[in-house]
N, C-alpha and C positions, 0 to 999 in steps of 0.2 A: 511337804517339800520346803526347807530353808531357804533364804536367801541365798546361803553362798554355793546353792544346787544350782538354784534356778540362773545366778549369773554362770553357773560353767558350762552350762545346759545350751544359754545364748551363745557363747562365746566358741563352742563348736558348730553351734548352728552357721551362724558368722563368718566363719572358716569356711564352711562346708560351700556355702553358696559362691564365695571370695574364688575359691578352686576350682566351681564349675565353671566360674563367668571364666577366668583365667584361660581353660580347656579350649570353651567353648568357641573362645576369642582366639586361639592359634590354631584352633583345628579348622577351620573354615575357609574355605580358600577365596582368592581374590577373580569375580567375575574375568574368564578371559576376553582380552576384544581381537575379531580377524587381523592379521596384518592386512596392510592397502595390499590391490594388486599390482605383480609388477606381470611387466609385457615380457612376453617367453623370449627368449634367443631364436633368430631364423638367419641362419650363415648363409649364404646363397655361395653360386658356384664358382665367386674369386674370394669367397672367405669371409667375407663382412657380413657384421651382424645389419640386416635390414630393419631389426627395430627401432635402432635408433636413430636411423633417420627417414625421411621421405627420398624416394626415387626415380628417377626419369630417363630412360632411354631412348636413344634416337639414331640414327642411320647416317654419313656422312655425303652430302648434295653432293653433285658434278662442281667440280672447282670448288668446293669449300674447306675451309685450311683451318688448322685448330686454334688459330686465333679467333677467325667467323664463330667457329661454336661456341670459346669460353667469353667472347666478349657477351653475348644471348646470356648469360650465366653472372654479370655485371662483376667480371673481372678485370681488371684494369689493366690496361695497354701495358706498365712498367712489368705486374707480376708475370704478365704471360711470356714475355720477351726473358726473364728468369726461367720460367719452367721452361720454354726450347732451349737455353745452352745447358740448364742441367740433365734436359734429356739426352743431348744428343749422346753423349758417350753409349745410353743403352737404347735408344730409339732416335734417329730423324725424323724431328714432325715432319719435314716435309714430305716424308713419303707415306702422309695417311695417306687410302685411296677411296673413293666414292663407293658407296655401297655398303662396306663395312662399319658394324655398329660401335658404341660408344652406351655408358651409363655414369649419369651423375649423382651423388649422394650427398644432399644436402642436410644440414642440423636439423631437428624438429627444435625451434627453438623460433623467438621473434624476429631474429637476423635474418635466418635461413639462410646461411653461410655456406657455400661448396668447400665439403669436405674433402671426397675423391673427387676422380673424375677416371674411369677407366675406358681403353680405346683396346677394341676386339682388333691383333694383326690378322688372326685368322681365326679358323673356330675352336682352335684351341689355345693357341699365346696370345697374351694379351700383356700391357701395358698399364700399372697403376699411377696414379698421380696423387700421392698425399700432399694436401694443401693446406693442413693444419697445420700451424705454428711456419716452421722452416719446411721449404718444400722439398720431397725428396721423390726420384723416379724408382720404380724395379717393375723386372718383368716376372711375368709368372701362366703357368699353364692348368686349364679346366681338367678336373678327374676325368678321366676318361674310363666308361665302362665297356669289355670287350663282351658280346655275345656271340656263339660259335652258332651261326646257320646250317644252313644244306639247301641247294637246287637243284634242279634239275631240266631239264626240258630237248624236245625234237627239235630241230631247226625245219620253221617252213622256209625263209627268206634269207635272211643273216640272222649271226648270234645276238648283235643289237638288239632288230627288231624283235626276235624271239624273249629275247630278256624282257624285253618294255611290255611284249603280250602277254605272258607270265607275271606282273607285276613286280617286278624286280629291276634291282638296281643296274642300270647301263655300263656303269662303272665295272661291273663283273666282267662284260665284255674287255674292257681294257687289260683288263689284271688277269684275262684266262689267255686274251691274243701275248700277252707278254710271257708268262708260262711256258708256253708251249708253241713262241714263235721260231724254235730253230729244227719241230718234228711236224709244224702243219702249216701249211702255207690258207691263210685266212682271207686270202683273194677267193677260191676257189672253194671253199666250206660250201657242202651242199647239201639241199633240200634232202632230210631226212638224215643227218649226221644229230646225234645225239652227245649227250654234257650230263657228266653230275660234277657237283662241287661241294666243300666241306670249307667254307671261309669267316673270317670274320668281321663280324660288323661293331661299330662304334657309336657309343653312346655319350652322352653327355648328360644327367638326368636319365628322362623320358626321352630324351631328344637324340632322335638320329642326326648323326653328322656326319656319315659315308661308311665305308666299305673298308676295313682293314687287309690284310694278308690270307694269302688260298690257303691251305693246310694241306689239303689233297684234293685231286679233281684226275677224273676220266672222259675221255670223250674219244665216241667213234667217228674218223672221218674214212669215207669212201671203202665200209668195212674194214678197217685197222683198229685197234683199239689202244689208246697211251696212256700211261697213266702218270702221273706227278704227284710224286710225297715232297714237303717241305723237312726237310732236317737240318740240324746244325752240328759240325763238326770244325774244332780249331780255331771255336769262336767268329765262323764264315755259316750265315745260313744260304743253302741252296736247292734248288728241285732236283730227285733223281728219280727212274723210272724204279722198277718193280727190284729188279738186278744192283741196285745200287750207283749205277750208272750217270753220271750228270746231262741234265737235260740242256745243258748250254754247248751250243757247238762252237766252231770257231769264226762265222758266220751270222748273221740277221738273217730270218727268210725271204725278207725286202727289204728295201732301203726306204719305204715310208710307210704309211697303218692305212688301213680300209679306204685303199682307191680301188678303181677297177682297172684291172690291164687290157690295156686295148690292143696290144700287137704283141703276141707270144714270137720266142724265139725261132727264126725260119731260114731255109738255103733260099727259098723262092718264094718272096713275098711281091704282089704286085705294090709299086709306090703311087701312093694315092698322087704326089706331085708331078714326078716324071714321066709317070703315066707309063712303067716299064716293069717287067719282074725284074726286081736283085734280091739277095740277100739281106735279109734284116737279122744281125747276129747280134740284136738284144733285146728287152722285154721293154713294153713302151707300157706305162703307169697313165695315164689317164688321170687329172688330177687338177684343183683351181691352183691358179697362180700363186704363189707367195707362200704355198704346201712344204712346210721344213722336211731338206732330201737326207737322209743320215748316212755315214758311213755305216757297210755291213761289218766293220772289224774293224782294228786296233791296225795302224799304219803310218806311213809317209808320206805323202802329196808329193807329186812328182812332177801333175801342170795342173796349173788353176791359170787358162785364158781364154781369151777369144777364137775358137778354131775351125772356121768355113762352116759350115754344112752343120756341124755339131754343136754351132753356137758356146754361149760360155760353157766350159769343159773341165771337169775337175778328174782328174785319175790317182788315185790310189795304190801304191804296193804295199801287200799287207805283207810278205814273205818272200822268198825265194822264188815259188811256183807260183801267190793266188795275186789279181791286181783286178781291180776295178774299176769304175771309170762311172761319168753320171753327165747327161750331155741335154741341151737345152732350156739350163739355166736360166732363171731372172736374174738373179745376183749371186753371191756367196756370202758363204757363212763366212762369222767375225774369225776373222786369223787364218784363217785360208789360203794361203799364197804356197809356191812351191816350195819345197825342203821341212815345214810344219809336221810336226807330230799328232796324226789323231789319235782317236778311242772309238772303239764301236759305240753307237748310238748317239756318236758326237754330230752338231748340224754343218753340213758340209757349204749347203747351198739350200735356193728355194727354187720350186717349179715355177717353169718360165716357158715360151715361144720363140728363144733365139736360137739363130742360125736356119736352118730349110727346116721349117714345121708347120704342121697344117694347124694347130692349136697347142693349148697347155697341155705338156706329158713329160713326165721323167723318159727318157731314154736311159735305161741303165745296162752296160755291158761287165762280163764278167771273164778274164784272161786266165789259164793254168797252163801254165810252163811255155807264157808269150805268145798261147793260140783260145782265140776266143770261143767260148764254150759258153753252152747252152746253163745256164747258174739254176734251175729250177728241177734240173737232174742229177747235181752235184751232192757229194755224201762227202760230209767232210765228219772228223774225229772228236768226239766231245771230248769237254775237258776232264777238270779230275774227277776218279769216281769216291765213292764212300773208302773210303780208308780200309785196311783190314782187322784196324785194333779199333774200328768204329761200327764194325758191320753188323754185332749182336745187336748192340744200341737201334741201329738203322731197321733191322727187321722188325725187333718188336712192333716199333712205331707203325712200319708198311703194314704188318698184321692188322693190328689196330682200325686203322684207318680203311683196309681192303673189306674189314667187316664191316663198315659204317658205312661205305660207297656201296655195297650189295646190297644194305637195306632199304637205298634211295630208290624210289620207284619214279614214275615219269608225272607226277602229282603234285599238287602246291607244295611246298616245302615246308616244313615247320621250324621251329627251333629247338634244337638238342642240348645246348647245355649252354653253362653263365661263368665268365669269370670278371676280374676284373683287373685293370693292368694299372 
């Protein structure tokens, strides 16, 4: 081998190695390092991310004002006196009330500066306070998730107590006596009258936070059997029986909710006072003092006074032929005076002991066509029914619904199905 082999020999050798370092040197990649971690997002249920800051909630004391709380929060007298007048257009602090809650969101940072500050109106509007920078008020409302139930249950006592011994929401009571207070008189609900229902409940989270709207509900009193579908028609939702029929008549079944009537209407009742039989020609309610009296129907007050024996006295013409009357009053309701326009379920007055009475009790009499009658025997005309270019609509729904009330037996209840609203 020549020299001038042996240098061309090196000089690809040279190359050769020059190309792998090159390779070997871009093909190699650069160790990766984790990124840091970051803290997840947790939006809670007014919207704020709670990771980034610290949180604290608290309950509003008897007489404490949102000054009391933000000053605890070392807010200064001038800023707080800012945030009330730029509340007030969307809230008046002064009408926080005791008991309801509040949460503060302060920076994670060395200041720990109050960022929000939100006040619960109720369990579901609530009030925000951004206090960062320029401070600014809005309201806003928690998702509410709706889950459709079903109950059932015999009455040994009242529907109350039966709900309560069932484990069930009391409030059903409220919302079934309303239903179905112009086809059942809920003075008289008796031991062994049976209930199903098809209602909804409300969520918040996990968190119950009451009793929504009935859907459907049956219930037999004194062997009768009613039933109530909720439908909407005309942009008006209302209850109507089996028939399409509205379960609203033109009347209340009473003029107040779960008292006991203590003097049904009579020609010859003995008076506990005078110590004589007369006629007692109205239904005497039995009830504590200060008990809000309602009109039974939409009318004109024709006397609201003081009148012997009947003590303060409010009367009523609902119409031509129906008028009513509500007698031994403590006081009256706001706006009550003669010539006044009511509304059924408007507060007339409150139960009282004036004029000849032995204790607290609504006296309530009932007049048709200027002669006082017995109001507990009275069949008056419901209002509208299902329309007839609404009535396919109307039946599906009662189908529906008639098959889901057949499968409720007299058993805990379960839950049927989930929506959300």
């Amino acid at each position: 081998m020549n020299g001038n082999t042996v240098l061309h020999y090196l000089s690809k050798t040279v190359f050769f190695l020059f190309f792998l370092l090159i390779f070997y040197s871009c093909s190699t990649e650069t160790p990766k390092t984790s990124p840091p971690a970051v803290k997840k997002n947790y939006f809670d249920e007014y919207g704020i991310d709670t990771s980034k800051f610290s949180v604290s909630a608290g309950e509003v004391k008897k007489n404490e004002t949102l000054a009391d709380i933000l000053l605890q929060f070392d807010i200064p007298y001038a800023k707080i006196d800012e945030i009330a007048k730029l509340s007030k257009p969307v809230f008046d602090v002064r009408k926080i009330k005791s008991g309801n809650t509040y949460r503060a969101y302060f920076a994670e940072d060395s200041v720990k500066n109050l960022k929000y500050f939100i006040y619960d109106k109720d369990k579901i509007n609530y009030v925000t306070y951004d206090l960062d920078d320029s401070v600014t008020v809005s309201e806003g409302k928690k998702k509410v998730t709706i889950k459709i139930d079903k109950a059932s249950g015999i009455i040994n006592s009242s529907l109350y107590e039966t709900l309560h011994d069932e484990g069930l929401s009391p409030l059903l009571a409220v919302e079934l006596a309303d239903v179905f207070a112009w086809q059942i008189d809920f003075y008289i609900v008796q031991r062994g009258d049976k209930f199903k229902v098809i209602y909804e409940k409300k969520y918040i989270g996990d968190r119950f936070i009451g009793t929504g709207e009935i859907l459907a509900a049956e219930f037999e009193h004194m062997g009768n059997k009613f039933l109530a579908f909720r439908f909407e028609q005309n942009g008006k939702t209302e209850y109507f029986d089996a028939e399409g029929k509205s379960l609203q008549k033109q009347f209340l079944k009473a003029p107040l909710k779960y008292r006991r009537i203590s003097s049904r209407f009579s020609r010859r009742r003995f008076h506990p006072i005078l110590r004589i039989y007369r006629p007692h020609l109205g239904i005497d309610y039995a009830a504590a003092i200060g008990t809000p009296v309602q009109a039974v129907g939409d009318g004109i007050v024709v006397e609201a006074r003081y009148k012997g024996q009947a003590g303060r006295f409010v009367k009523i013409r609902h119409n031509s032929v129906y008028t009513s009357g509500y007698l031994h009053l403590s006081r009256y309701g706001k706006g009550i005076k003669r010539g006044a326009k009511v509304k059924q379920g408007q507060v007339v007055g409150y139960v009282g002991s004036s004029g000849l009475s032995t204790g607290p009790h609504l006296d309530f009499r009932f007049w048709k066509n200027g002669r006082l009658v017995n109001y507990m025997t009275q069949k008056f005309p419901s209002s509208q029914s299902v329309k007839k270019e609404n009535m396919s609509a109307f039946l599906k729904v009662r189908d529906e619904y008639i098959k889901k009330l057949n499968e409720i037996g007299y058993s805990p209840p379960k839950e049927i199905t989930v929506g959300t609203q």
